[in-house]
C-alpha positions in Angstrom: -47.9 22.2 31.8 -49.6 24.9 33.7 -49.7 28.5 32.9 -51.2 31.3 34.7 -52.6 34.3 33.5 -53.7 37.6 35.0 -57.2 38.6 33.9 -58.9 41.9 35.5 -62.2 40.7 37.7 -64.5 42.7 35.3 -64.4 39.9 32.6 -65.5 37.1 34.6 -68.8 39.1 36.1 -71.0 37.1 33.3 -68.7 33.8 33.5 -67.0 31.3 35.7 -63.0 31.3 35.6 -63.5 27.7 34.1 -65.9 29.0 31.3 -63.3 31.1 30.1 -60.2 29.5 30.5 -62.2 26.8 28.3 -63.2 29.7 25.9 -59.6 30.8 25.5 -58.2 27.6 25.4 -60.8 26.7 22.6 -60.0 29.8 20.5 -56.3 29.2 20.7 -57.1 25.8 19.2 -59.1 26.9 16.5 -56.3 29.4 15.1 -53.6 27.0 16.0 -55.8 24.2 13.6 -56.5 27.4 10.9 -53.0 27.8 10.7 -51.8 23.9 9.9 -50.6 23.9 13.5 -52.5 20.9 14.8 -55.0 18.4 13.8 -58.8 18.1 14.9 -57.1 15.3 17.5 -54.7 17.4 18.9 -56.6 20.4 19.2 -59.9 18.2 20.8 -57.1 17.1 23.3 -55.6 20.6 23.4 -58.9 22.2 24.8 -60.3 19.2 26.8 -64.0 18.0 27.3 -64.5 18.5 23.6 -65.4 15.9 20.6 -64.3 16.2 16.8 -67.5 17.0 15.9 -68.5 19.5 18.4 -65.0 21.3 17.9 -65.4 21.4 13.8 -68.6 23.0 14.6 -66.7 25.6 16.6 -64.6 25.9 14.0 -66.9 26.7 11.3 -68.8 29.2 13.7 -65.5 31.2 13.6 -65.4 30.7 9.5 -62.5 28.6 9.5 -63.6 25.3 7.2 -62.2 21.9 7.7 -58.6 21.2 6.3 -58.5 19.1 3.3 -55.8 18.6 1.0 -54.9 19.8 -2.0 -52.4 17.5 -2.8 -50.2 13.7 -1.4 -47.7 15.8 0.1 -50.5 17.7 2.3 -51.9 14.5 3.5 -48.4 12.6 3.9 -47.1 15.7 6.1 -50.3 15.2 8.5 -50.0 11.4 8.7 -46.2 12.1 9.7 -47.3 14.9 12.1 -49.7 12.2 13.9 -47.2 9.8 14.1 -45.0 12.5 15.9 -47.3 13.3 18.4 -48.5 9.5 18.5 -45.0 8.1 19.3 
């Protein structure tokens, strides 16, 4: 999928257009992973040029701590998620 968005010139004095299409894409991962909308896999392939660990570093930067679970059911929902996206 592509999407196109319309940013005023002023933003990108300091940074490439790549360097912040990377940024956005990499904070829109980070809130979708906060959230319980992806997993560290998806969200390293949703942002591109990224490894797990570099990403959960980025994550922790912007105070958001690595899922764990508080229960089966937590971890048995991920697992299922996985094999969603896997299949």
């Amino acid at each position: 999928m592509h999407l196109t968005i319309e940013i005023p010139d002023k933003y990108l004095l300091h940074q490439s257009s790549e360097d912040l299409a990377r940024q956005l894409k990499l904070n829109t991962a980070i809130e979708m992973y906060k959230n319980g909308l992806s997993t560290v896999s998806s969200a390293v392939d949703f942002v591109g040029n990224i490894d797990p660990t570099e990403f959960l570093y980025e994550c922790k930067k912007h105070g958001v701590d690595p899922q764990t679970y508080e229960n089966i059911e937590g971890l048995e929902a991920e697992v299922a998620m996985l094999d969603k996206e896997l299949s």
